[in-house]
N, C-alpha and C positions, 0 to 999 in steps of 0.2 A: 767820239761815239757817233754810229750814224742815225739817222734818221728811224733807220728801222728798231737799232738797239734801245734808245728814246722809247721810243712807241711801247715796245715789249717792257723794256723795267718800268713804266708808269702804269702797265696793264696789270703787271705780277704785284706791283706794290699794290692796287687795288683789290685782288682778290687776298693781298695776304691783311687787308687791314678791315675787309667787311667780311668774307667769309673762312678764311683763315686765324680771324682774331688775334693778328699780335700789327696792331696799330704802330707801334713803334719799331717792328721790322720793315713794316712799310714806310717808314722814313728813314730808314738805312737806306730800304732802296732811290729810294726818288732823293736825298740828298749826293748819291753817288751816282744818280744821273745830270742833278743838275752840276756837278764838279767836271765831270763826262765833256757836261754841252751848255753852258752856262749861259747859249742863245735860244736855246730852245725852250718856249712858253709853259712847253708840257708838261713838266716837272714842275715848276714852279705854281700853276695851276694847279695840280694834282695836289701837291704841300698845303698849300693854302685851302681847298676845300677840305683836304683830310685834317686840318685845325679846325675850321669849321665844323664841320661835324661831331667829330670825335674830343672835342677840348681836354673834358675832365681825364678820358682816359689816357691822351697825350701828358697832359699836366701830369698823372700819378705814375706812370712808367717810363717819364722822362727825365723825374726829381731823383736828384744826386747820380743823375747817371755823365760821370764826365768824361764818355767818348765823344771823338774830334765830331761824327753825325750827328750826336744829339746836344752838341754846344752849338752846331752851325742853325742846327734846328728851329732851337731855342730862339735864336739872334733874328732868326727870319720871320718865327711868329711871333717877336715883339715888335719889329717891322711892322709885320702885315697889323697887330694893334695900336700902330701910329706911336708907337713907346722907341724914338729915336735915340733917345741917349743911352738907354739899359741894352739897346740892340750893338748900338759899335761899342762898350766898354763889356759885352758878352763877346764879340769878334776881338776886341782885344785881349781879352785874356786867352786865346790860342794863338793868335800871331805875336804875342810879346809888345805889340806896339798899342802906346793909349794916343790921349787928343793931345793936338799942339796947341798952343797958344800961345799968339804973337808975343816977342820979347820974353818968352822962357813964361815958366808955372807963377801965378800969382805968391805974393808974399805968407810965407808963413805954411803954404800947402806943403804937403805929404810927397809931392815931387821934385819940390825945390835941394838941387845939386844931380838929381835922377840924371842920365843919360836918356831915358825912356822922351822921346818924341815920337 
Protein backbone atom coordinates (compact mmCIF):
# COMPACT_ATOMS: atom_id res chain seq x y z
CA UNK A 1 0.00 0.00 0.00
CA UNK A 2 1.58 3.33 -0.72
CA UNK A 3 2.28 6.18 1.26
CA UNK A 4 -0.64 8.01 -0.14
CA UNK A 5 -3.09 4.94 0.34
CA UNK A 6 -1.87 4.92 4.35
CA UNK A 7 -2.69 8.50 4.61
CA UNK A 8 -6.20 8.26 2.89
CA UNK A 9 -7.53 4.91 4.95
CA UNK A 10 -6.24 6.57 8.37
CA UNK A 11 -8.15 9.80 7.30
CA UNK A 12 -11.57 7.86 6.16
CA UNK A 13 -11.14 5.54 9.33
CA UNK A 14 -11.16 8.93 11.37
CA UNK A 15 -14.03 10.62 9.98
CA UNK A 16 -16.01 7.16 10.04
CA UNK A 17 -15.19 6.74 13.91
CA UNK A 18 -15.93 10.66 15.15
CA UNK A 19 -18.28 11.85 12.66
CA UNK A 20 -19.53 8.84 10.99
CA UNK A 21 -20.12 6.96 14.35
CA UNK A 22 -19.34 3.41 13.57
CA UNK A 23 -15.95 3.27 15.67
CA UNK A 24 -15.57 -0.19 14.82
CA UNK A 25 -15.70 0.38 10.99
CA UNK A 26 -12.92 2.48 11.58
CA UNK A 27 -10.92 -0.34 12.80
CA UNK A 28 -11.74 -2.41 9.83
CA UNK A 29 -10.18 0.22 8.20
CA UNK A 30 -6.87 1.00 9.95
CA UNK A 31 -6.33 -2.71 10.72
CA UNK A 32 -6.46 -3.36 6.79
CA UNK A 33 -4.00 -0.65 6.53
CA UNK A 34 -1.75 -1.70 8.87
CA UNK A 35 -1.89 -5.50 7.20
CA UNK A 36 -1.34 -3.15 3.79
CA UNK A 37 1.92 -1.50 5.53
CA UNK A 38 2.73 -3.06 8.64
CA UNK A 39 5.92 -0.17 8.62
CA UNK A 40 3.93 2.61 8.59
CA UNK A 41 3.45 4.38 12.17
CA UNK A 42 0.08 5.82 10.88
CA UNK A 43 -2.19 3.33 11.36
CA UNK A 44 -0.88 2.03 14.29
CA UNK A 45 -1.24 5.59 15.87
CA UNK A 46 -4.53 6.03 14.55
CA UNK A 47 -5.48 2.26 16.45
CA UNK A 48 -4.27 3.21 19.43
CA UNK A 49 -5.60 6.71 19.94
CA UNK A 50 -9.00 5.38 18.60
CA UNK A 51 -8.71 2.86 21.96
CA UNK A 52 -8.04 5.60 23.68
CA UNK A 53 -10.59 7.58 23.10
CA UNK A 54 -13.38 5.56 22.25
CA UNK A 55 -12.75 2.34 24.73
CA UNK A 56 -16.11 1.55 26.03
CA UNK A 57 -17.55 1.98 22.66
CA UNK A 58 -14.79 -0.34 21.12
CA UNK A 59 -15.13 -2.71 24.08
CA UNK A 60 -19.17 -3.07 23.29
CA UNK A 61 -19.08 -3.36 19.35
CA UNK A 62 -16.19 -5.36 19.41
CA UNK A 63 -17.59 -8.23 22.05
CA UNK A 64 -18.26 -11.53 20.39
CA UNK A 65 -17.57 -10.06 17.15
CA UNK A 66 -14.96 -12.91 15.71
CA UNK A 67 -13.88 -11.51 12.46
CA UNK A 68 -10.08 -11.85 11.58
CA UNK A 69 -9.96 -7.29 12.13
CA UNK A 70 -11.61 -7.37 15.13
CA UNK A 71 -9.43 -10.50 16.87
CA UNK A 72 -6.23 -8.58 15.30
CA UNK A 73 -7.81 -5.65 17.00
CA UNK A 74 -8.36 -6.91 20.20
CA UNK A 75 -4.69 -8.54 20.47
CA UNK A 76 -3.29 -4.94 19.66
CA UNK A 77 -5.34 -3.16 22.37
CA UNK A 78 -4.21 -5.59 24.84
CA UNK A 79 -0.74 -4.74 23.76
CA UNK A 80 -1.06 -1.31 23.74
CA UNK A 81 -2.58 -2.21 27.86
CA UNK A 82 0.68 -3.96 28.46
CA UNK A 83 -1.59 -7.33 28.86
CA UNK A 84 1.20 -9.55 26.83
CA UNK A 85 0.19 -12.91 27.38
CA UNK A 86 -3.92 -12.39 26.57
CA UNK A 87 -2.38 -10.41 23.41
CA UNK A 88 -0.25 -13.51 21.72
CA UNK A 89 -2.79 -16.34 22.91
CA UNK A 90 -5.64 -13.70 21.10
CA UNK A 91 -3.05 -13.79 17.95
CA UNK A 92 -3.01 -17.28 18.52
CA UNK A 93 -6.20 -18.34 18.21
CA UNK A 94 -6.34 -17.03 14.47
CA UNK A 95 -3.01 -18.29 13.39
CA UNK A 96 -3.46 -21.82 15.09
CA UNK A 97 -0.10 -21.56 16.62
CA UNK A 98 0.19 -21.13 20.80
CA UNK A 99 3.55 -20.59 23.09
CA UNK A 100 6.47 -22.95 22.91
CA UNK A 101 8.02 -24.06 25.77
CA UNK A 102 11.47 -25.46 26.11
CA UNK A 103 11.41 -29.39 26.07
CA UNK A 104 7.59 -29.66 24.99
CA UNK A 105 4.30 -28.41 27.51
CA UNK A 106 4.82 -28.75 31.17
CA UNK A 107 3.43 -32.12 32.88
CA UNK A 108 -0.04 -32.71 33.12
CA UNK A 109 -1.11 -29.46 30.78
CA UNK A 110 -3.97 -29.37 28.35
CA UNK A 111 -1.16 -29.51 25.50
CA UNK A 112 0.78 -32.41 26.45
CA UNK A 113 0.83 -35.03 23.15
CA UNK A 114 -0.59 -31.34 21.15
CA UNK A 115 1.25 -31.05 17.86
CA UNK A 116 0.53 -27.28 18.49
CA UNK A 117 4.04 -25.37 18.93
Amino acid sequence: MSNQSVTAGVALAGVMAHCGGSPVGAVDLLVGAIASAPAAPEPHAALAELWRSRRSELKEGLEGNGSLSAVLAQAYFLFLDGDMDDAVMTLGSVTGRGPTWRGGPPPGSAMRGSSVR
